[in-house]
PAZA-747190 format. One record per atom (N, C-alpha, C, O): residue in one letter; x, y, z; atom name. Coordinates in pm, whole numbers, plus 32768, in hexadecimal, padded with zeros to 4 digits. Atoms other than C-alpha are relative to their C-alpha. Example, Ala and Ser with C-alpha at 12.3 -4.5 7.8 and 13.67 -1.06 7.14 Angstrom:
2
A:8059:7F89:8000:N
A:84CE:7E3E:830C:CA
A:805A:8078:8000:C
A:80C2:8076:8042:O
S:7FAE:7F89:7FFA:N
S:8557:7F96:82CA:CA
S:7FB3:806D:8049:C
S:7FE6:80DC:805A:O
***
This chain:
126
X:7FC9:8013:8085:N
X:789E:818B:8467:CA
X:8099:800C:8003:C
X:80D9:7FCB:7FB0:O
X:7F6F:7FEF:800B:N
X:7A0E:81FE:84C2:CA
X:8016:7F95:8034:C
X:806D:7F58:7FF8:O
X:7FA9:8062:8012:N
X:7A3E:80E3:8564:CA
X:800F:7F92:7F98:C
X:8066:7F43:7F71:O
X:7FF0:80C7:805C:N
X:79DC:7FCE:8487:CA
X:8063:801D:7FC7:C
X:80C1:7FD0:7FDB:O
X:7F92:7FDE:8040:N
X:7ACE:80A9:8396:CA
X:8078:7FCA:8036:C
X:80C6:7F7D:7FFE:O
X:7F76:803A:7FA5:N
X:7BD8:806D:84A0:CA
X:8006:7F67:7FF3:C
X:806D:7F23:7FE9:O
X:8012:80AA:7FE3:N
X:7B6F:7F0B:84B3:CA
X:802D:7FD2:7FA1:C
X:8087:7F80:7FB5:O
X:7FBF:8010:807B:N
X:7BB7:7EE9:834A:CA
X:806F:8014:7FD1:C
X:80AD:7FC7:7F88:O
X:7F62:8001:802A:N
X:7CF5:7F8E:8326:CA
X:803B:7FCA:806B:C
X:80B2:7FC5:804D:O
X:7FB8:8072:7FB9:N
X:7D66:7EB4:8453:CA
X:800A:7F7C:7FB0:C
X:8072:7F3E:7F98:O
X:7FDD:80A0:802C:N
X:7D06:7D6B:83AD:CA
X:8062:8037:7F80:C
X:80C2:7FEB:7F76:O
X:7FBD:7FEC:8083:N
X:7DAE:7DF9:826B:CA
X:8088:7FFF:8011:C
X:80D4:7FBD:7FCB:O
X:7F7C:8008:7FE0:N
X:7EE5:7E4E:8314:CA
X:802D:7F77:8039:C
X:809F:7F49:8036:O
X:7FA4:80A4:7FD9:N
X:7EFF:7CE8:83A8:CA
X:800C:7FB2:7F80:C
X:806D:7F66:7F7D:O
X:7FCE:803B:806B:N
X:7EE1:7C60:823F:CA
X:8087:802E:7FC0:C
X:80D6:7FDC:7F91:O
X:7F85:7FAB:8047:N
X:7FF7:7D55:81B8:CA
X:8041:7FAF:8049:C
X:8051:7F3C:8021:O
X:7F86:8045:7F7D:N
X:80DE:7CE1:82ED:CA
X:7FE9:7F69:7FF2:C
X:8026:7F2D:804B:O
X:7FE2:80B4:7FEF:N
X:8092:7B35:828B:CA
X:8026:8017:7F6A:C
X:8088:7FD3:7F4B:O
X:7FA9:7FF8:807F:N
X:80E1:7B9C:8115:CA
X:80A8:8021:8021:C
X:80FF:7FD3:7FF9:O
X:7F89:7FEB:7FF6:N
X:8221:7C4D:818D:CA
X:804F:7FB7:8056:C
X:80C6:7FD7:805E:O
X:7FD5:807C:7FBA:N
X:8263:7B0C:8283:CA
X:800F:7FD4:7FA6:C
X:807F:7FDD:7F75:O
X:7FB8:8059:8071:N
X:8249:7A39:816A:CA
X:805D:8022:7F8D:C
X:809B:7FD2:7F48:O
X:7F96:7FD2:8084:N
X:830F:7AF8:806D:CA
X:8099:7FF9:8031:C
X:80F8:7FC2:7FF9:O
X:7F6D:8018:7FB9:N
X:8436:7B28:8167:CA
X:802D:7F77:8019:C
X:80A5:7F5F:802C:O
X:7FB4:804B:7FE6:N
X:844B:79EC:819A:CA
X:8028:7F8D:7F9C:C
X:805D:7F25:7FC3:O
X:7FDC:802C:808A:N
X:8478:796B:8022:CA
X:8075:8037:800E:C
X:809D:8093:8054:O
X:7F76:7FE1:800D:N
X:85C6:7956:7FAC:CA
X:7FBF:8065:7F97:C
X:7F47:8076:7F7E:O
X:800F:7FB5:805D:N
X:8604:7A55:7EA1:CA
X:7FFD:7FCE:7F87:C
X:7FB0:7FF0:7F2D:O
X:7FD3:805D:807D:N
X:868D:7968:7DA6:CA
X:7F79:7FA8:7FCC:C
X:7F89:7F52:7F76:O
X:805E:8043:803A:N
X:851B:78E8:7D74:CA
X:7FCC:8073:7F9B:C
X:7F92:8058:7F32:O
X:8076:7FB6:8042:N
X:848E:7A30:7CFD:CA
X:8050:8052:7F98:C
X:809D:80A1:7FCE:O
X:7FDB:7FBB:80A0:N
X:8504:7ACA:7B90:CA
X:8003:8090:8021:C
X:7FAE:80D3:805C:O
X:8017:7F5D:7FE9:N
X:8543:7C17:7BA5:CA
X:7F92:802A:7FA9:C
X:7F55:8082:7FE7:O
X:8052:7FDA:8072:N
X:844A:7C51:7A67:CA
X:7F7A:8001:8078:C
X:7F2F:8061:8089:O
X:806A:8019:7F99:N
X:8353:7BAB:7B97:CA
X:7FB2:8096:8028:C
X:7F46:80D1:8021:O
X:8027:7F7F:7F88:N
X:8360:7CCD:7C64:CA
X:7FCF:8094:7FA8:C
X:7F75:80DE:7FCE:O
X:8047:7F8A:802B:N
X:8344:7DED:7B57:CA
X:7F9C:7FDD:7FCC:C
X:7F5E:8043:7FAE:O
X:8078:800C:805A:N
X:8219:7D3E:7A9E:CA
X:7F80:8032:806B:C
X:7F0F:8051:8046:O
X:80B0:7FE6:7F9E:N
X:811E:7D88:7BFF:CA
X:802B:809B:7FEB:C
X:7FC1:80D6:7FD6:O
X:8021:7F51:8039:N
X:8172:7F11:7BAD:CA
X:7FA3:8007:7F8D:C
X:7FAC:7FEC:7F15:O
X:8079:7FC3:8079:N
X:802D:7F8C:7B1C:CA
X:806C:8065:7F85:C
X:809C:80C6:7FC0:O
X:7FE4:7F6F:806D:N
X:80CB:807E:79EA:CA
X:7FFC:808B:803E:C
X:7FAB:80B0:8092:O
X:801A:7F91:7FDC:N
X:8103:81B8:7A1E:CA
X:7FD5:8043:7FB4:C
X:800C:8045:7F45:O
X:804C:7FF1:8057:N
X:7FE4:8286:79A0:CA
X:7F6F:7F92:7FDD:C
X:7F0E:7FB1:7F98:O
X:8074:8037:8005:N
X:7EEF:8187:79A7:CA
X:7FBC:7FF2:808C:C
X:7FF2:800E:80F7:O
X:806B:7FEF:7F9D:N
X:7DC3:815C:7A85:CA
X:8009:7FA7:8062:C
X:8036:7F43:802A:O
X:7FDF:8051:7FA9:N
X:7DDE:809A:7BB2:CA
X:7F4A:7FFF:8062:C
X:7EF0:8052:8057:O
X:8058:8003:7F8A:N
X:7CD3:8027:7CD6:CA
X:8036:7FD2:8075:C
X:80A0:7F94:8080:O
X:7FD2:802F:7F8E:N
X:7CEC:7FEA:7E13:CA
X:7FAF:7F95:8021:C
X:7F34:7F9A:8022:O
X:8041:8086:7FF7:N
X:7CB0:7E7E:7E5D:CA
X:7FC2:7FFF:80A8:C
X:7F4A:8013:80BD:O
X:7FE2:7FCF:7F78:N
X:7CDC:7E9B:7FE3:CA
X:802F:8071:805B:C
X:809E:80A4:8060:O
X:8038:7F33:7FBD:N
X:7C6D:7FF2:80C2:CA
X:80C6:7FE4:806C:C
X:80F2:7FA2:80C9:O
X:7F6C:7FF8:7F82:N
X:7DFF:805B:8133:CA
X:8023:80B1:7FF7:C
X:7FD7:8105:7FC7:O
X:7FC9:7F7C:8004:N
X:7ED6:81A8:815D:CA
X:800E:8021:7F7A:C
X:8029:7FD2:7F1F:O
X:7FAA:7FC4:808C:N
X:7F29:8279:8043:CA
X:8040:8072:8052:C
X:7FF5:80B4:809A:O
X:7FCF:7F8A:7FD7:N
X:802A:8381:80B9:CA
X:8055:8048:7FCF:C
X:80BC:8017:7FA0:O
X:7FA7:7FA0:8051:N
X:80BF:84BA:8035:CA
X:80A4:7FC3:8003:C
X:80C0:7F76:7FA7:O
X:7FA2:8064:800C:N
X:8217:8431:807C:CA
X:7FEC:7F75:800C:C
X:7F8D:7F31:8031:O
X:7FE0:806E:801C:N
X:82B6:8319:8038:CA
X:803C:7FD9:8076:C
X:8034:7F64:809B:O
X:7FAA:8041:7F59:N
X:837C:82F9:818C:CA
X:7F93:7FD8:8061:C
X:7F8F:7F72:80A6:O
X:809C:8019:7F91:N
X:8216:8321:8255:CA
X:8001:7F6B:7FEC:C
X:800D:7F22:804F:O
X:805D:804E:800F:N
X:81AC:8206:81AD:CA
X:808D:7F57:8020:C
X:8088:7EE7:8053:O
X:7F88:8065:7FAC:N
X:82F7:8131:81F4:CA
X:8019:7FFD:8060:C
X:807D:7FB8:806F:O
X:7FEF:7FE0:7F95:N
X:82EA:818B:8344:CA
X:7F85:7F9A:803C:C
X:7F8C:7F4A:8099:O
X:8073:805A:7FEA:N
X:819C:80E7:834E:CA
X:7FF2:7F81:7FE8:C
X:7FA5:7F31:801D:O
X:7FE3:80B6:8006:N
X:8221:7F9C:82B3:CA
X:803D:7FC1:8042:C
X:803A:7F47:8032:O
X:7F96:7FEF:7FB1:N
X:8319:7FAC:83AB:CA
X:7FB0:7FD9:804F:C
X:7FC6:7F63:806A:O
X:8035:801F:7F89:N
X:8218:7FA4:84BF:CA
X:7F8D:7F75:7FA5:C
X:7F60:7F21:7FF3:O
X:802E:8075:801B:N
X:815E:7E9A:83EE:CA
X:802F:7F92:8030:C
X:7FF5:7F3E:8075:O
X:7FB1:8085:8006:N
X:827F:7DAB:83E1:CA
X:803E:7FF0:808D:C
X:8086:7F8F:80A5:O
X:7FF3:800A:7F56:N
X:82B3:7DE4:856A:CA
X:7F7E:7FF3:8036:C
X:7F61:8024:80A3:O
X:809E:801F:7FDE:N
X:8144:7D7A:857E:CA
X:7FB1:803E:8051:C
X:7F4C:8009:8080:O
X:8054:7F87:7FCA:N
X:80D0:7EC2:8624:CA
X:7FA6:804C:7F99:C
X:7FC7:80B5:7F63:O
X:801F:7FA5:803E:N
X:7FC4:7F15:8567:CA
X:7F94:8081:8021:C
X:7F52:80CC:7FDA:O
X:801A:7F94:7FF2:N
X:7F59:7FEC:865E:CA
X:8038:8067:7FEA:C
X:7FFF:80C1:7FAE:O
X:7F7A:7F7D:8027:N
X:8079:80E0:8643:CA
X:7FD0:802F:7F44:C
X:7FCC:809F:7F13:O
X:7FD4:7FF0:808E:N
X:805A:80A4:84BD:CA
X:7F6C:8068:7FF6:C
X:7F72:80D4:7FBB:O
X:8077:7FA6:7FFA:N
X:7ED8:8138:84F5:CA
X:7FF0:806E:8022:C
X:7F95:80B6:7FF7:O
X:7FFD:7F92:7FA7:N
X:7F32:823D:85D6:CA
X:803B:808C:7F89:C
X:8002:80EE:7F59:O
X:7FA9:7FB2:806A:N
X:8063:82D8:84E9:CA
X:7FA0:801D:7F5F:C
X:7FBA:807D:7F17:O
X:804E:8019:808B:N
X:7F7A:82A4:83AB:CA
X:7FAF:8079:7FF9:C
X:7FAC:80C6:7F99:O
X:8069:7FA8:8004:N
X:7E65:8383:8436:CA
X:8021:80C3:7FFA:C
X:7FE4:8128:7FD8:O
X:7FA0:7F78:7FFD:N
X:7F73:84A9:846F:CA
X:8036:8008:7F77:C
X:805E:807B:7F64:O
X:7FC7:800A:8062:N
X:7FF5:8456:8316:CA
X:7FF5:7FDC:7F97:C
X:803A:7FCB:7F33:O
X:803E:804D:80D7:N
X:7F3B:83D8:81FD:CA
X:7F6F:8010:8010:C
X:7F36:8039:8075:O
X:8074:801F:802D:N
X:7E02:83A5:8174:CA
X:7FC9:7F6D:8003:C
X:801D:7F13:800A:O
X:802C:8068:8018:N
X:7D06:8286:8159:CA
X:7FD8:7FF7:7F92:C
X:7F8F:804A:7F5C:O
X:8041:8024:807C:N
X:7CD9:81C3:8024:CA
X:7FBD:7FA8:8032:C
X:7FD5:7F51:8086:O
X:807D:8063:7FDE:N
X:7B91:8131:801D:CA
X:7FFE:7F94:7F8C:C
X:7FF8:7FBB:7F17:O
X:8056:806D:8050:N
X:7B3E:7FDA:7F76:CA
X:7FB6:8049:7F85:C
X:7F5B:809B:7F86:O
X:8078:7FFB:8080:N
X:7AB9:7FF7:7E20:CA
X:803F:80A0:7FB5:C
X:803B:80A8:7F3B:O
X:7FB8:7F8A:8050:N
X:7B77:8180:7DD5:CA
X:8058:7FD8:7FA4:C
X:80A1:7F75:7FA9:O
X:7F87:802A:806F:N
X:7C3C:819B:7C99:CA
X:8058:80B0:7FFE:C
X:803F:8126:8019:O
X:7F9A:7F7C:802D:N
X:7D47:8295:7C48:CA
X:8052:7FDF:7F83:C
X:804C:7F77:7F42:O
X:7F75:8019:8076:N
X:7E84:82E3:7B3B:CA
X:803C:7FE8:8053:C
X:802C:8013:80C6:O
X:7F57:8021:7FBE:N
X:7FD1:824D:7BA0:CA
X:8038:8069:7FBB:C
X:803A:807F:7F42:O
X:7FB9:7F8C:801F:N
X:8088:8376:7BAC:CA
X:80B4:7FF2:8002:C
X:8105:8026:7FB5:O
X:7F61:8063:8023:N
X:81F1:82B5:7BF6:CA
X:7FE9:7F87:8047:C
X:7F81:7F54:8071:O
X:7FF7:8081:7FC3:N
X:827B:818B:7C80:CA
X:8079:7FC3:8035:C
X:80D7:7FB3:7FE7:O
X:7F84:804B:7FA7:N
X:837B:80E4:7D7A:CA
X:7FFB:7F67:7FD2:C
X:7F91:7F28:7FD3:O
X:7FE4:809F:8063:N
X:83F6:7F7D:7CC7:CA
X:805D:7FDF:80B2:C
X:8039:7F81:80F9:O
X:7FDD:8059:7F90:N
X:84D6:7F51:7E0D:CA
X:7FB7:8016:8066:C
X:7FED:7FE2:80C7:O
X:8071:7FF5:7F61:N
X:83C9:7F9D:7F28:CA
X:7FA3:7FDE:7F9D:C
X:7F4F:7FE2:7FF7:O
X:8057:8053:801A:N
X:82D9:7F0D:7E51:CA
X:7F73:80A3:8017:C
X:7F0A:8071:8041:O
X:807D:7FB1:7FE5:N
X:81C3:807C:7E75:CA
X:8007:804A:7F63:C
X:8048:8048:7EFA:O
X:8036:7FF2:8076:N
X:8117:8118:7DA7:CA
X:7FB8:8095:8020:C
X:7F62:8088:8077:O
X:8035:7FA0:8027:N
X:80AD:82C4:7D5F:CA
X:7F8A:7FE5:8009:C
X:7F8A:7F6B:8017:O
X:8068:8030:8005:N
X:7F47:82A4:7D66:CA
X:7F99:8096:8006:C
X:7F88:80DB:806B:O
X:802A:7F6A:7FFF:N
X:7E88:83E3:7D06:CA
X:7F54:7FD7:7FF5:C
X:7F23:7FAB:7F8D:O
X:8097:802E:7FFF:N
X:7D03:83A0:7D63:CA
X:7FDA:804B:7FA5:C
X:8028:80A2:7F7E:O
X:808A:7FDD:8079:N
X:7BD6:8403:7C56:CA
X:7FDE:8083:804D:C
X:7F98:8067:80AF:O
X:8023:7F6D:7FD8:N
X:7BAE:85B5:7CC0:CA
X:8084:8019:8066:C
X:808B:8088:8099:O
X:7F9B:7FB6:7FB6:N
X:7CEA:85CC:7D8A:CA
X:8080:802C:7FB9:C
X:80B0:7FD6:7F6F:O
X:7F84:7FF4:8047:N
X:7E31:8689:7D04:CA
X:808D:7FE8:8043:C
X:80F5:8022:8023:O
X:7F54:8060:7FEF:N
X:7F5D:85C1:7DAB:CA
X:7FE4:7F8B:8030:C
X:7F79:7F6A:8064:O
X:7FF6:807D:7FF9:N
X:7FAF:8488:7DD1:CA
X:8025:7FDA:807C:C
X:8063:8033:80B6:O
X:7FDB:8069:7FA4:N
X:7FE8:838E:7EEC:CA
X:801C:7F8B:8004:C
X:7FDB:7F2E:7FD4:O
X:7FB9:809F:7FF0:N
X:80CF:8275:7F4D:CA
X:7FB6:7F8C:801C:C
X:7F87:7F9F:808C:O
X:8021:8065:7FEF:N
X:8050:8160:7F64:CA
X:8031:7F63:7FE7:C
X:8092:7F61:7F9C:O
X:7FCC:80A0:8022:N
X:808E:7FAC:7F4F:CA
X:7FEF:7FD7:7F83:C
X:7F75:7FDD:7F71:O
X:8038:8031:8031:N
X:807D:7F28:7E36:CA
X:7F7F:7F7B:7FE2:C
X:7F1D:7F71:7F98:O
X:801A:807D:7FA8:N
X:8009:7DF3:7EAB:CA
X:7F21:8025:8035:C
X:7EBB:7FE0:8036:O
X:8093:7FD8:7FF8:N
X:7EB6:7EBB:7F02:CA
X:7F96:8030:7F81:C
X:7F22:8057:7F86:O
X:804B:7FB1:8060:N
X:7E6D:7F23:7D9E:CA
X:7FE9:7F89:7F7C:C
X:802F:7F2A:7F5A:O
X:7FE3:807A:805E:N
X:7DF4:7E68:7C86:CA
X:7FED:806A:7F7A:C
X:7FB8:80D7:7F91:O
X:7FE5:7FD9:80D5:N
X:7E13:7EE8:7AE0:CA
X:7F9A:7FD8:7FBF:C
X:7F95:7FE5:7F45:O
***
């Protein structure tokens, strides 16, 4: 069972890393700034997790891990993750507890836990 898990947050991390290929390589001048804050769930409202990724107490962990995304190691990004965050599973909901507009993450406080974790937005849907 741990691995398939693994197996899953591998393929997940190679989708994150072809979203953040294709986003880098848009100009900026296509996308509205309004664009970018409208995918922030609210803060205070309920969120799910669309796609099983990290949630981690910091916010640097979890940039550290996009980091090894977008250098297409996502073994490294698996390795650091397991020392440093949590797994959000497919189908969990939480409160958005805050939110990063320029890194694009998202607070994410699961249903019985009392703090929140970083997370993508990009993995959560409203």
């Amino acid at each position: 069972m741990r691995k398939l898990t693994t197996l899953v947050f591998l393929g997940a991390l190679f989708i994150v890393g072809a979203i953040f290929t294709v986003r880098s390589s848009q100009p900026a001048a296509h996308q509205p700034a309004q664009e970018t804050s409208s995918r922030l769930p609210p803060i205070g409202s309920t969120a799910e997790v669309k796609l099983p990724f990290y949630g981690c107490e910091k916010s640097d962990d979890l940039s550290r891990i996009v980091e090894f995304i977008r250098e297409n190691d996502a073994l490294a990004a698996a390795r650091y993750a397991q020392l440093h965050c949590i797994d959000l599973k497919e189908g969990s909901k939480g409160k958005v507890e805050d939110t990063l507009a320029w890194s694009m993450e998202v607070c994410l406080r699961p249903v019985g836990s009392n703090r929140c974790y970083w997370t993508r937005s990009e993995m959560l849907t409203d």
